[in-house]
N, C-alpha and C positions, 0 to 999 in steps of 0.2 A: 559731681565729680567722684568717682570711686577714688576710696583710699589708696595711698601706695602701699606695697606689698614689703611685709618686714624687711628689714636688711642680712643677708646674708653674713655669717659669722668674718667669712675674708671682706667685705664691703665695712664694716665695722672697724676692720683693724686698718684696714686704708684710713678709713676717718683719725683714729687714733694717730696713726701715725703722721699726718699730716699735720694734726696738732701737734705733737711732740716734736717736729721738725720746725714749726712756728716755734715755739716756745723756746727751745734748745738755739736758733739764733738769735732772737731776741736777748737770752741773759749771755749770750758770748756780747755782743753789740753792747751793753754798760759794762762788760767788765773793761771792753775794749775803748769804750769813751773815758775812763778813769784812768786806764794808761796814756789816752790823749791819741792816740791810733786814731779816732774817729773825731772828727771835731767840729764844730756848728751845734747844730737843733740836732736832738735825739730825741723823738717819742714813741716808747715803746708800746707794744702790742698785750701786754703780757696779762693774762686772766680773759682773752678775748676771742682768742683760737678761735673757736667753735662757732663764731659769725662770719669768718670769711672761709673754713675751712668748710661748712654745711651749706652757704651760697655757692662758692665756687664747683662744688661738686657736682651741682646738678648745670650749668651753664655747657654748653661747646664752643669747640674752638673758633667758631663764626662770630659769638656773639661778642662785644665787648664791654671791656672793664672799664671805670675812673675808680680814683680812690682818693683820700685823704694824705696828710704829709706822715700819717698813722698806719703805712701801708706795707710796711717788710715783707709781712704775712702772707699779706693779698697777691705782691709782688713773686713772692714762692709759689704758692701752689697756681700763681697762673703760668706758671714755667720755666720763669726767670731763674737763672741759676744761679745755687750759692755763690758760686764763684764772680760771677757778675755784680749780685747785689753785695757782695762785701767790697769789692775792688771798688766800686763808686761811693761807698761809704768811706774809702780812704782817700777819694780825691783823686782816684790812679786812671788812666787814660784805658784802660780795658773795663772800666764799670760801661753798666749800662746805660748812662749817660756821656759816655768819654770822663768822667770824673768831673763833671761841671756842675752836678745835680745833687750830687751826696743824701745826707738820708731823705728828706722830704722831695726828691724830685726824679723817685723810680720810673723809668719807662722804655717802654719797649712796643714800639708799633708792629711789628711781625709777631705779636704775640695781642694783638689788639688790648694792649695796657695801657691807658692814656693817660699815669699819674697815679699817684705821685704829684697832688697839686698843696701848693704850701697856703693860699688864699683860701679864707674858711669858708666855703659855701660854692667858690669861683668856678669850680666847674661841674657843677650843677645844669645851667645853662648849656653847656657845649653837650653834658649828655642829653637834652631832653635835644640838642643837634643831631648828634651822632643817630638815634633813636628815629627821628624824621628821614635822614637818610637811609634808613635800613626801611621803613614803611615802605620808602618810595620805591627800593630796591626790589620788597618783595620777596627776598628768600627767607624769611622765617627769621632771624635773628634779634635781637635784643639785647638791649642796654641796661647793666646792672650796675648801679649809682651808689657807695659808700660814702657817707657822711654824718658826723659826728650829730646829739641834737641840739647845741651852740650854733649848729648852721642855720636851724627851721627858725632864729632870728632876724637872720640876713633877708636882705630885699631879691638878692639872686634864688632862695630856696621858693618863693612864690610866685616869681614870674616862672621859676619850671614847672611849677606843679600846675601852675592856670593854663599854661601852653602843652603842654604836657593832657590835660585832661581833656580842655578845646581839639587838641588834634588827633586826641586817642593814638597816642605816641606808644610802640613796646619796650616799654621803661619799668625799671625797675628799683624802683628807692629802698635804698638801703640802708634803715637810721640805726645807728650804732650807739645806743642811749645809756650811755657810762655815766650819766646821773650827775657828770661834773663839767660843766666849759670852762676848758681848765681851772682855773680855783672856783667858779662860780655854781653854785647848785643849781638843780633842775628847777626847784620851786621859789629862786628867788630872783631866775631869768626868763621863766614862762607863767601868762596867767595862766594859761590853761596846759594841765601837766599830762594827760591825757593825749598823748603825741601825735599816735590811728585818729584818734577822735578831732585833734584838730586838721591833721593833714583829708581824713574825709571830707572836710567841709570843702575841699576844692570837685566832688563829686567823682571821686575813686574809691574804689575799696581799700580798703585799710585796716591791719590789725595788730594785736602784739603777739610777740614770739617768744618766747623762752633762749635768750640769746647766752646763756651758761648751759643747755642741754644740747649738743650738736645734731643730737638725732632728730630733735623736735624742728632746731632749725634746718635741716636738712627737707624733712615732710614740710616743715611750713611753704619753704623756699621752691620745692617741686610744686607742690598746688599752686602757688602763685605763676611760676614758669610757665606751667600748665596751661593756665588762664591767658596769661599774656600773649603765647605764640596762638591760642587760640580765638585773638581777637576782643578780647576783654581792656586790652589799652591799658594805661598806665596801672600799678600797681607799689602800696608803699606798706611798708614792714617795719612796725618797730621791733629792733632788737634787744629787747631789756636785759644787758648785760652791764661786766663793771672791771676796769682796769686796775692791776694791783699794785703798777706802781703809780707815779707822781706822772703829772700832765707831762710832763719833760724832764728830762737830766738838772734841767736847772732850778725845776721847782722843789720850792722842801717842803712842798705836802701836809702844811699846818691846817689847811680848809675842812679834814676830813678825821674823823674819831677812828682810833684805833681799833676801836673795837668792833666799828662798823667795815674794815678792812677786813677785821679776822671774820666776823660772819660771813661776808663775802667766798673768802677763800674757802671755806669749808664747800662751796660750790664750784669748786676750781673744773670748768669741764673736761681737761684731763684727767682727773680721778674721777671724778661721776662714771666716763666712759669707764676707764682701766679696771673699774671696780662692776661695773656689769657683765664683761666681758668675763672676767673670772667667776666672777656667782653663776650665772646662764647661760656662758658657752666654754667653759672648763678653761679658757684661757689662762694660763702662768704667769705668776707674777715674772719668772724666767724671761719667757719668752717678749714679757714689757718691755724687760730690761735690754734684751737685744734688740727692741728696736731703737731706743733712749740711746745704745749704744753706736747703732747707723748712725744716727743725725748728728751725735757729737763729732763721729769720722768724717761728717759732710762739710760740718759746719768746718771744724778743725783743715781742711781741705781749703777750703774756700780763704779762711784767712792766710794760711801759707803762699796761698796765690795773691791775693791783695800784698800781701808785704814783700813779693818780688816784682809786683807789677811794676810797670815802669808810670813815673808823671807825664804831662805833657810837656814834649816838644817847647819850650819858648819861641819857637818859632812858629809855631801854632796856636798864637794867645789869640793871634784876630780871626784866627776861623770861627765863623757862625755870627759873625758880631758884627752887625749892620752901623756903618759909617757913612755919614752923610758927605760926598765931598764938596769942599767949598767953589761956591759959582762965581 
């Protein structure tokens, strides 16, 4: 396969900016959980950008998404609108789910987003589905599968990947290896740590990615696509990246050394990018700052709408909700 061809200085600042738009709702969404505005499970995206933002960008709009209950991001840049995904995070009948899904249960099928699934591994399975459907369809499309790698324990991440590899499925696994299932470490929940190396054993290609460098993910993520619509069948990618905060709003993040957080950060892929952009294409710290500044007027937008949104209807509690009646 020939390399892909540098990225242009505006394809650069689109990436940027798509993380700083991730980013920028993720820390509105905890300030907003602490005033109690948001309420349930919260888990943030935040130090992660640059694995859904360098996947989604090489994808079309034919192909589709799942994702994890870790999905805000993924939910943005696949088109879902601020304004949608804040209103559902407040419960309010104009989110994206009528307000019934809140943060872990994004979705939006006119935008082939299937989740937003809260069950760790659970929709795995439906995409190595979805993926047999699109084989059998035959227009080119494919299935790109985010989950954490506390999933690759689950009995569901190995019946996709065996059926998935048996049916040369155009799937695309997408391990997001944040080094923690929630409090638990990577090496104290897998024998073998080597993610590519065990997910190959099921007879797919498999490798790891630079999941804090967006550009890298972005080349890694087009080669694989590449592959995929080309007939190569299933394809699985670790992401070696790492979240900066806590598994959830509710954890207090004792499992992990402080000081292991700040090495982290110093790879934050919003500065990696922001800080290339300026050394090698004269971009402005300025001109950063005006886009930091868009996403706060999006995000700041999107919550003025969730907090007029209207709830539901009580007279709409039993829609959607399958009642057996008595015989």
């Amino acid at each position: 396969m020939q390399p892909s061809s540098p990225l242009s200085t505006d394809h650069r600042l689109r990436l940027l900016r798509d993380m700083i738009r991730v980013r920028v709702l993720e820390e509105e969404c905890a300030q907003l959980y602490g005033q109690e505005k948001i309420r349930g499970f919260l888990h943030l995206y935040i130090g992660e950008e640059a694995v859904a933002t360098g996947v989604l960008d090489c994808l079309t709009d034919d192909d589709a998404v799942f994702a994890t209950y870790r999905e805000h991001g993924h939910a943005l840049l696949r088109g879902m609108s601020a304004d949608s995904i804040m209103a559902e995070m407040f419960g309010k009948a104009t989110g994206c789910s009528g307000g019934r899904g809140g943060s872990m249960h994004l979705f939006d099928a006119s935008l082939k987003f299937y989740g937003g699934n809260a069950i760790v591994g659970g929709h795995l399975p439906v995409a190595a589905g979805m993926a047999l459907a699109q084989k059998h369809d035959g227009a080119g499309a494919l299935t790109a599968c985010f989950f954490g790698e506390g999933a690759m324990a689950e009995g569901e991440f190995h019946e996709a990947m065996n059926l998935s590899a048996l049916w040369n499925l155009p799937v695309l696994f997408c391990c997001e290896n944040n080094r923690y299932a929630m409090g638990t470490s990577l090496a104290t929940s897998e024998s073998e740590t080597d993610l590519a190396l065990k997910a190959s054993a099921y007879g797919i290609s498999a490798w790891a990615v630079d999941g804090m460098d967006v550009e890298a993910t972005r080349r890694e993520t087009e080669r694989a696509v590449t592959a995929i619509r080309g007939g190569a069948g299933p394809i699985f990618l670790e992401f070696q990246t790492y979240r900066f905060r806590a598994h959830s709003m509710f954890d207090p993040d004792r499992y992990r050394d402080k000081e292991e957080i700040e090495r982290w950060r110093q790879r934050d892929p919003i500065r990696l990018l922001a800080e290339r952009l300026e050394t090698d294409a004269g971009v402005s710290a300025a001109a950063i700052d005006d886009i930091r500044a868009e996403a706060a007027a999006e995000v700041a937008a999107a919550v003025a709408h969730a907090d007029a949104a209207p709830l539901e209807p009580e007279a709409d509690l039993n829609r959607h909700v399958y009642r057996r009646e008595p015989t």
